[in-house]
N, C-alpha and C positions, 0 to 999 in steps of 0.2 A: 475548752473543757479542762476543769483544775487536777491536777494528777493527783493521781490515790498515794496515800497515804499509808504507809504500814506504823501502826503507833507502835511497835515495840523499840523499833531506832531512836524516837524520841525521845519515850520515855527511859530509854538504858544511856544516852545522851545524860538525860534530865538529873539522874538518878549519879551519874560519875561527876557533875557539875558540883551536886549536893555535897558530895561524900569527900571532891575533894576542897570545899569551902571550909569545909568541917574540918578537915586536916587539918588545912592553913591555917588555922586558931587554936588547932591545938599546938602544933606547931611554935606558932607563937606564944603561948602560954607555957612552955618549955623554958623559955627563956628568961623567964619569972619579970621582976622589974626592971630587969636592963635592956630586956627586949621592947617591954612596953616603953621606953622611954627613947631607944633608938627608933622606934614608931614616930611614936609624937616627933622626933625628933626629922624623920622624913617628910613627916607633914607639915612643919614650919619651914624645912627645905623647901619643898618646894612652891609656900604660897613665899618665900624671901627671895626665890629668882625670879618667881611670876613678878615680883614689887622689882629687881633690880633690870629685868627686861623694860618692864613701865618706863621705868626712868631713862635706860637707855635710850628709847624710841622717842621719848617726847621732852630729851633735855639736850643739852651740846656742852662740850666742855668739858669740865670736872665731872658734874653731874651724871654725864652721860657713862664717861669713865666707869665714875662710881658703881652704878647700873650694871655694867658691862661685867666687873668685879664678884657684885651679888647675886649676877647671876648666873655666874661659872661656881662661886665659891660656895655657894650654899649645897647643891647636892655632896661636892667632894669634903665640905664640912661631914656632913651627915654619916656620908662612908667612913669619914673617919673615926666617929667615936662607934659607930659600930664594929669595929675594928679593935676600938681599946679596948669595949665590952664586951671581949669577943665571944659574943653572940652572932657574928658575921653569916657562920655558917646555916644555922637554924632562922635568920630574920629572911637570907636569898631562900631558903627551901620553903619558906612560909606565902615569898612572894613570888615562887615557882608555881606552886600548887593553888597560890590563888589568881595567876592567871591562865592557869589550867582551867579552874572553876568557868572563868570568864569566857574561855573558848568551847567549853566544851556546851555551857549554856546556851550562846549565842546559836552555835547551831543545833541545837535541842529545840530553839523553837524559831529555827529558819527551816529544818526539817518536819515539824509539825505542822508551819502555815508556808509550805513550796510557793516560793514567787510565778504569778503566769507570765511564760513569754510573752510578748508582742506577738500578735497572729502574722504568719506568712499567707502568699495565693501566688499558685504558681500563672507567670506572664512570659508572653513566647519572648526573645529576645530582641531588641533593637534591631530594626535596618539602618537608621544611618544614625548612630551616635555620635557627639559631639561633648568633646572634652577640652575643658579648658585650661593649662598649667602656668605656673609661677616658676620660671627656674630657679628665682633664690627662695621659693620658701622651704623650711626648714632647713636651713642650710644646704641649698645645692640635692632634694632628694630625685628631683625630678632629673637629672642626670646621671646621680649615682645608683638609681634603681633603673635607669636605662626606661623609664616610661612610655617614653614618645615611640621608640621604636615595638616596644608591647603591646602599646593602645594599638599603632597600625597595623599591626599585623591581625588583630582581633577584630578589625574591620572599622575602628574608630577614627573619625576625622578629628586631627586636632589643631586647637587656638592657642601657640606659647606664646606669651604675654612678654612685651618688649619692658625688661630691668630699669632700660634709661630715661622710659617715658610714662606718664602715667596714664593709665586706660579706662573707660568706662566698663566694667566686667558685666555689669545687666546690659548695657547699649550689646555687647558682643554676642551674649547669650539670645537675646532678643534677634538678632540678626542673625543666628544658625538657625532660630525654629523658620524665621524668614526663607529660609533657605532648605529645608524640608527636614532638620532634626528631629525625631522623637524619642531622642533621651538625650539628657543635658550634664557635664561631669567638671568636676574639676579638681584638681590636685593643688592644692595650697593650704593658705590657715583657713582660718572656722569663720572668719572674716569674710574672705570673699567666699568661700562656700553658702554664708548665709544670701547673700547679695543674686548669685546665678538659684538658690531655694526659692530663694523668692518669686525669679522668673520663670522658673519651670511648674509652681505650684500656681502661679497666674495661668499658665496656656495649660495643665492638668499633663504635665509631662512627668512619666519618671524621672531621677534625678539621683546621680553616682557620686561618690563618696573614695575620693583616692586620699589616703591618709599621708598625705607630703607636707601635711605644715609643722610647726613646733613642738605644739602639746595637741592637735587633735581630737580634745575633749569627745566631738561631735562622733567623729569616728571609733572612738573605746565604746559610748556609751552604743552605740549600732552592735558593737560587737567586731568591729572591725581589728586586721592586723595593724597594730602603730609601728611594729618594727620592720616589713616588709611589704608598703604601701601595695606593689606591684601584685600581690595576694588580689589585694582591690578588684583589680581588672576581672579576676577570673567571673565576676556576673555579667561581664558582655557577651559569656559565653554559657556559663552556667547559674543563673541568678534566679531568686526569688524577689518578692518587691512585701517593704513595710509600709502601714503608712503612719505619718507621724505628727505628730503637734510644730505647727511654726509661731515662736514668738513674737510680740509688736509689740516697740515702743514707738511711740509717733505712728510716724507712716514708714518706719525701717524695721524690717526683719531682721531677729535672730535667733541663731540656732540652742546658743548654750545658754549664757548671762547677761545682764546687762547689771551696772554696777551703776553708786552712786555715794557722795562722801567721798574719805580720804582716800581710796584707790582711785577713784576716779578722778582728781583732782592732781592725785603726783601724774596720772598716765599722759594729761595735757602737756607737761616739762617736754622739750624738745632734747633734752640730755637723756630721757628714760631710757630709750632704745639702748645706746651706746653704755649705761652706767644707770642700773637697774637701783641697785642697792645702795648705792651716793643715794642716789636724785631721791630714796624714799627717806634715807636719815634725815637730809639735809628739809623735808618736807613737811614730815610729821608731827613735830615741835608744834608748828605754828596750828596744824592743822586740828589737833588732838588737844592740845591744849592753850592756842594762842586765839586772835581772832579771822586768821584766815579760815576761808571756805565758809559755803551758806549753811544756814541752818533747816532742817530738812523736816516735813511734816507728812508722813506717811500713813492712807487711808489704804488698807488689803482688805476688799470686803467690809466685814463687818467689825475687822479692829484697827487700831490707830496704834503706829509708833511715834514718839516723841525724841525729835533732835536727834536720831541715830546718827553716830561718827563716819558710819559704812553703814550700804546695804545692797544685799546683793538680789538680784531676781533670775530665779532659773526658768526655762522651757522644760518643766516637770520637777518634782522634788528631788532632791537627792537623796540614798538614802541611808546616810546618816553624816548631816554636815557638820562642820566646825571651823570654829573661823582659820584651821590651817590646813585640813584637808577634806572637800565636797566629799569625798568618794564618789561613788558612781548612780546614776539614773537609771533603776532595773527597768522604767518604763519611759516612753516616749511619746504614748499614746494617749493619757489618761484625761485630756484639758485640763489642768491646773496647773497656775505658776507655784513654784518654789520662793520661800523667803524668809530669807536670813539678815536680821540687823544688830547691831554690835554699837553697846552705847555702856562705855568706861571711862567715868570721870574721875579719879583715883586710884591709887596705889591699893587701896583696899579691896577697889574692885576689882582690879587686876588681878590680886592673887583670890578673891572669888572665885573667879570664872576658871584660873587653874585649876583650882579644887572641886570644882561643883559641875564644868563642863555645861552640858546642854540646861544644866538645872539651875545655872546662873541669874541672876537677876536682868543684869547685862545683856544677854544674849536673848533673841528672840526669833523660833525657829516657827513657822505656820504654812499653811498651804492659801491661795487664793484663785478667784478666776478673775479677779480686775485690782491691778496698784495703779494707786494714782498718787505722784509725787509731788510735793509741793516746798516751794521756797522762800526765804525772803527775799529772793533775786529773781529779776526777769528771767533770766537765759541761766541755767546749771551746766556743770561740768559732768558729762554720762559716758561711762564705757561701755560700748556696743560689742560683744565677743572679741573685747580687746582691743578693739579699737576706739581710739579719743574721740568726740564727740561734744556738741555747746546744743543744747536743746531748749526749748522757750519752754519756762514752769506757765503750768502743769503735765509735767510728765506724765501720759499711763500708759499701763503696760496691760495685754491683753494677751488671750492666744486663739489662733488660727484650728481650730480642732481638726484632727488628720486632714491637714491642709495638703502637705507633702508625700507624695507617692516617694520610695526612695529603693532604688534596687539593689542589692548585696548579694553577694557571695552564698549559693547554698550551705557551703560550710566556711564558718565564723569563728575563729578560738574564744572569742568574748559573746558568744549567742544562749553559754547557758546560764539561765537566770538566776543560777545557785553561786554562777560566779560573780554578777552584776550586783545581786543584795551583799555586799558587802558585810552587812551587820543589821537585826533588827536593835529599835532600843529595848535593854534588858529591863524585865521587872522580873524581879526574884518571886514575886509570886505567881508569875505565871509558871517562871521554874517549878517550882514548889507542887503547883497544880497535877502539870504532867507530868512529873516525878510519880505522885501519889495517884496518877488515874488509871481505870482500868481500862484493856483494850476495848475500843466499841464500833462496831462493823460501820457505823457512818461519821465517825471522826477521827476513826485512826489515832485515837487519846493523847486530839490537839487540845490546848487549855480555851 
């Protein structure tokens, strides 16, 4: 049931957004033509580092140099002549209050359309759980959170996974329910986590979520604690159960993304692991603008992308991607993939998409329920939640609709949904609307 709505927070939200966009122009227009020209002049800042970022990434050398150059030097260019024309102080107050404007909008109408959580049902607890750990993932949590002795003491049998050897994690998983399991867990990255999802959403078992790997993605998006996995545990004891979408590409399940193009392409490098940010300079060149990697023809539904550079597919949209930070998945349950592709064939375009963001040419942000990916190559290079991956084209990608029961923590730091919506996308006229609407007993004067 969707929560009531009081429209006067929105609209007095609505209303201080307006008032202070309004400022910040006036503001600006204080500072007669030196302002407006340290303007423009932030604006060619920063589409000249978007162009000397470009070049760093997809040149070597001098070039690269260069790149590196323009794209440090262009904003502290910018600062500086606002500094000689000192309007310094009236262009920061201008671009205080309008990103005042900006937050104060955003949630103006994240409080007039409240995200629903994912439904809970309460489920009596486990008798014999079975948890699976990684000692080295995320560096060593499963020791430094002292795990193994919390799981057992909470009545959990657990599977730590030998460092020196490598393990089949579904064969293991498979072999606890063998063994009278009815809940399945594991503490590592999103990797193996996808892999025992899998297995527990085959036999219709819940399935635990101990946030010990690296980035966790799968466990933020739950709502889960990432800074003290050991929180985790507390649903062996006290737990509610979700249920959630499982992604497929092939015949492999995952949880978060699967990737395709130039991330997936450096993550095959046997150097990545060890030298992240070498292995993708020394990568990109060829890959962005040389003849390395396939060229990619992507059907999502009923649109087509053409030769995307990268593209990414999530188990639900994000909600508000960009190619340097997803944010978060307020939902998990909805059946639709998320999808994000990224195609910049110049310098121009480059400093495009800085300036334009989600409204880029470049950039193509959609939701679908079937990708199907195709190549001029038999076999592509796919990142499976991180993991490398050679997959025979035709790729697609589908989802398992609340495939996965998954049991959590009755209480969650990341469960409320006002914290998971990150940001809706802004249109000022929706601003605009609920600014100016009057309260109304059935829509709480959302736009």
């Amino acid at each position: 049931m969707e929560r009531a709505v009081d429209g006067r927070g929105p609209r007095r939200l609505a209303r201080i957004a307006l008032l202070c966009a309004v400022a910040a122009v006036v503001a600006l227009a204080f500072t007669g033509p030196h302002g407006l020209l340290v303007l423009l002049a932030e604006f060619v800042g920063l589409a000249v580092a978007a162009v000397g970022a470009w070049w760093a990434i997809t040149h070597r050398g001098l070039p690269r140099l260069l790149g590196i150059v323009l794209a440090l030097g262009a904003p502290i260019a910018a600062l500086v002549l606002a500094l000689n024309a000192e309007v310094l102080l009236l262009v920061v107050t201008a671009l205080a209050l309008w990103l005042a404007a900006l937050a104060c909008a955003r949630a103006a109408l994240r409080a007039a359309r409240p995200p629903r959580p994912m439904p809970v049902r309460e489920i009596p607890p486990p008798r014999q759980p079975v948890l699976i750990m990684n000692p080295k993932s995320g560096g060593g949590k499963v020791e430094r959170f002292d795990l193994v002795r919390r799981a057992e003491e909470l009545g959990a049998r657990v599977v730590l996974l030998d460092p020196s050897a490598p393990q089949d994690v579904a064969e293991l998983a498979r072999r606890a329910i063998a063994e009278g399991a009815d809940l399945l867990g594991v503490a590592g990255g999103d990797g193996t986590q996808a892999l025992v999802a899998a297995v527990a959403a085959e036999h219709g078992l819940p399935f635990l979520v101990v946030s010990a790997g690296t980035r966790n993605h799968f466990a933020m998006d739950l709502g889960l604690d990432r800074d003290d996995p050991a929180t985790c545990l507390d649903a062996l004891r006290d737990g509610v159960e979700l249920t959630v979408d499982l992604g497929r590409v092939g015949d492999r399940t995952f949880v978060n993304t699967v990737s395709f193009g130039a991330y997936a392409e450096i993550v095959q490098s046997p150097q990545y692991r060890d030298a992240k940010t070498a292995t993708a300079l020394d990568t990109l060149p060829d890959l962005l603008v040389g003849d390395a990697g396939s060229r990619l023809t992507v059907r999502a539904d009923d649109h087509r992308i053409d030769a995307p550079q990268a593209l990414l597919i999530s188990n639900n949209p994000y909600a508000a991607p960009d190619p340097v930070d997803l944010g978060r998945r307020p939902r998990l349950d909805k059946g639709v993939l998320g999808v994000l592709g990224i195609r910049v064939d110049g310098a121009a375009q480059a400093a495009e998409l800085a300036l334009l963001g989600e409204r880029a040419a470049g950039l193509t942000l959609l939701s679908a329920r079937r990708v199907t990916v195709d190549a001029d190559a038999p076999e592509i290079p796919v990142a499976v939640d991180g993991e490398a991956l050679t997959l025979p084209t035709p790729v697609v990608c589908t989802l398992d609709h609340r495939a996965l029961r998954v049991r959590v923590p009755r209480e969650r730091p990341g469960a409320d949904p006002d914290q998971q919506a990150r940001s809706h996308r802004l249109d000022w006229r929706d601003v605009t609307r609920l600014a100016l609407a009057r309260a109304d007993s059935h829509t709480g004067g959302r736009p």
